[in-house]
Structures are given as structure tokens and as C-alpha cells.
C-alpha positions, 0 to 999 in steps of 0.5 A: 531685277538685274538692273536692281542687282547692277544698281546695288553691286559693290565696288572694289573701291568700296570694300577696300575703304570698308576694310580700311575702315573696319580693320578688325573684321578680319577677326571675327571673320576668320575663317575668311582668312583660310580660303584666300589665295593670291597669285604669287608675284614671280610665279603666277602659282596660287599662295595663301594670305599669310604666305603674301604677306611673308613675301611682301615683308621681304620685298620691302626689306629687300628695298630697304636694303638697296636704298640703304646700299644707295644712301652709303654709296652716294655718302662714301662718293660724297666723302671722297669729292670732299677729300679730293677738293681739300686737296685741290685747295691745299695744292693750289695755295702752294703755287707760285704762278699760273703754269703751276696752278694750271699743272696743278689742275690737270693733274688733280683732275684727271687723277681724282676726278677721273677726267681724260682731258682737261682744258683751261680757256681763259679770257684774255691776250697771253702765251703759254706753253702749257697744251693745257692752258688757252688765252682767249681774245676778247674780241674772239667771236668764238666766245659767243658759244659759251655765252649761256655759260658765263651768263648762267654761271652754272656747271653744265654736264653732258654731251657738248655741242660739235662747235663747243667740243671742237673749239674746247678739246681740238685735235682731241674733240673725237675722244671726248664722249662726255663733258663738264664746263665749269665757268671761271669768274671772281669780280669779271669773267675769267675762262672756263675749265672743261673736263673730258672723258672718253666714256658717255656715262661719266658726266651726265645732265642728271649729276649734282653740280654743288661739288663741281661749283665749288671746284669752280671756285676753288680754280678761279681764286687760284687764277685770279692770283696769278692773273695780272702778269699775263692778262691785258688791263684793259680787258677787265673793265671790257668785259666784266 
């Protein structure tokens, strides 16, 4: 007998697509309705239906509101690169050399894109006295740590290799608790522009990198115009 009884039990699966199924059973069951009492999700105490469902309106209405909260968030943020890079351009079209245009990145960067350091290491054999501004050798085997960089010709965000860090910020590397390299290139490879912070949470693997591309694109240009006087020829056909 019992194993007839076992045989015939319905499921909890099975009640659900009937009810799913017969949405109006409730109305000629109402009486049902009465005697149901669900465990209230925060304090465990027994409600009724009516009262759940009162409850999960506000929850949901509660979701609705942070992810609306997220949406305008992430849209003033949005709002405000786009500004910032506006600038940027209008900044860099009016530089007369590559000192102006590596001032000129610096100090947008850290007052815009809340960077703590910012480095230009570019390819090539020259002198500056801008602590900001590093030339390269081609020949420089230290290169080989941002081939994946140049290859990708992607931004990357995050923590950096010690190596990477070192041969980056220098002197400065300890501080840095966060990064993003961004690659410099028109028709060759130009450099990388990398941008510290002091805080680990600042530039993360998980951060868009559509704005920071075409902040990228915006500094290459403007590199690419001032160039030639401190750049040898030759490299450029070496290592395009």
C-alpha cells in the first residue's frame, strides 16, 4: 500500500507547473488563500500571502532603485571621461613640442583621471629633461616586458609585474598599488603611457578600457607630430 501511496505522491515540481498552468485556481480556492503563511525572509516570523507578496513588490522596487542608482552613476561618470578627453584633445592641439605635449599629459591626467604618477616611455634614441618623459632603445631588452602590450594593442588595468612596475615608475614603483599601460602606436610602435595610483582599487582588470583606447589615441597623435626631431629615422623601419 505504501509503496502505491510513494508511487502517486506529487511533487513540488508538479504543483508549481499546475498552478503555472491553471492561473485561476486560486479563485475558486479561495479559501486556500487564508490559511497560507510563509516565513518572513528577515525574520524568520510566519506572514501571510498577501503580506509576501506586499513584501517582494518592495524588494523588487528596492532593486529597481539601485540599479537605476547604478545605471546614472555609471552614465555621470561616462559623462564626465567624455568631457575630460575633450579636453585632452583641445589641450594637445595646442602644443608646440613633445615637452608640451608630455606637460600637457601629465597634468590632465592626474587632475582628470586621478592618476598619482604618470610615465611616457617611448621608443627611440633622445634626451629630455621632463622626469616624466623616458626614450627607449630599441635595442633595450627591457622592451621584451611590454611585448604582449604592443602585440595586443590593448589597454591593461591592474597590478603590474615587479619587473614592469620597476622598469615603469622606478624610484617611485613602491607607491604605485594600481596601474594602467595604455600602448602608443600610429603606423609603428611609439611608447607606452602608464598611470599610476597609490590606491589598489583605482585601476582594476575588470574596468571598461573603450574610454582609455581612445585616450591612447588622442596622446599618440599628438606624439606622432613632434616625433621626428628627437626620434632616429631609422628605427622606424626597425621596428614598426
Amino acid at each position: 500500500m505504501s509503496t502505491l501511496l510513494e508511487e502517486h505522491e506529487i511533487t513540488a515540481e508538479q504543483v508549481a507547473a499546475y498552478l503555472r498552468t491553471n492561473t485561476d485556481f486560486f479563485l475558486e480556492q479561495g479559501e486556500l488563500l487564508d490559511g497560507l503563511f510563509i516565513p518572513h525572509r528577515h525574520t524568520g516570523e510566519a506572514i501571510s500571502l498577501l503580506e509576501h507578496l506586499v513584501q517582494r513588490q518592495r524588494d523588487r522596487q528596492v532593486q529597481l532603485s539601485r540599479q537605476m542608482d547604478d545605471l546614472l552613476r555609471a552614465a555621470r561618470e561616462s559623462e564626465r571621461v567624455v568631457v575630460s578627453l575633450h579636453h585632452l584633445a583641445l589641450e594637445l592641439m595646442r602644443c608646440d613640442s613633445l615637452d608640451d605635449v608630455v606637460a600637457t599629459c601629465r597634468d590632465l591626467m592626474c587632475s582628470e583621471f586621478e592618476a598619482d604618477s604618470v610615465v611616457l616611455r617611448l621608443i627611440g634614441r633622445g634626451q629630455s629633461g621632463d622626469s616624466s618623459l623616458h626614450f627607449i632603445d630599441p635595442d633595450d631588452r627591457a622592451l621584451k616586458q611590454m611585448a604582449g602590450l604592443f602585440q595586443k594593442r590593448q589597454p591593461v588595468c591592474g597590478r603590474l609585474r615587479p619587473k614592469q612596475q620597476i622598469f615603469l615608475f622606478g624610484e617611485e614603483n613602491t607607491a604605485i598599488k594600481s596601474a594602467v599601460l595604455i600602448p602608443l602606436f600610429e603606423a609603428r610602435n611609439i611608447g607606452v603611457l602608464a598611470l599610476g595610483s597609490e590606491h589598489e582599487g583605482r585601476f582594476h582588470p575588470g574596468m571598461g578600457t573603450l574610454f582609455i583606447s581612445q585616450l591612447g589615441d588622442l596622446v599618440s597623435r599628438a606624439l606622432s607630430l613632434h616625433l621626428e626631431a628627437w626620434v632616429d629615422p631609422s628605427i622606424e623601419s626597425s621596428h614598426s
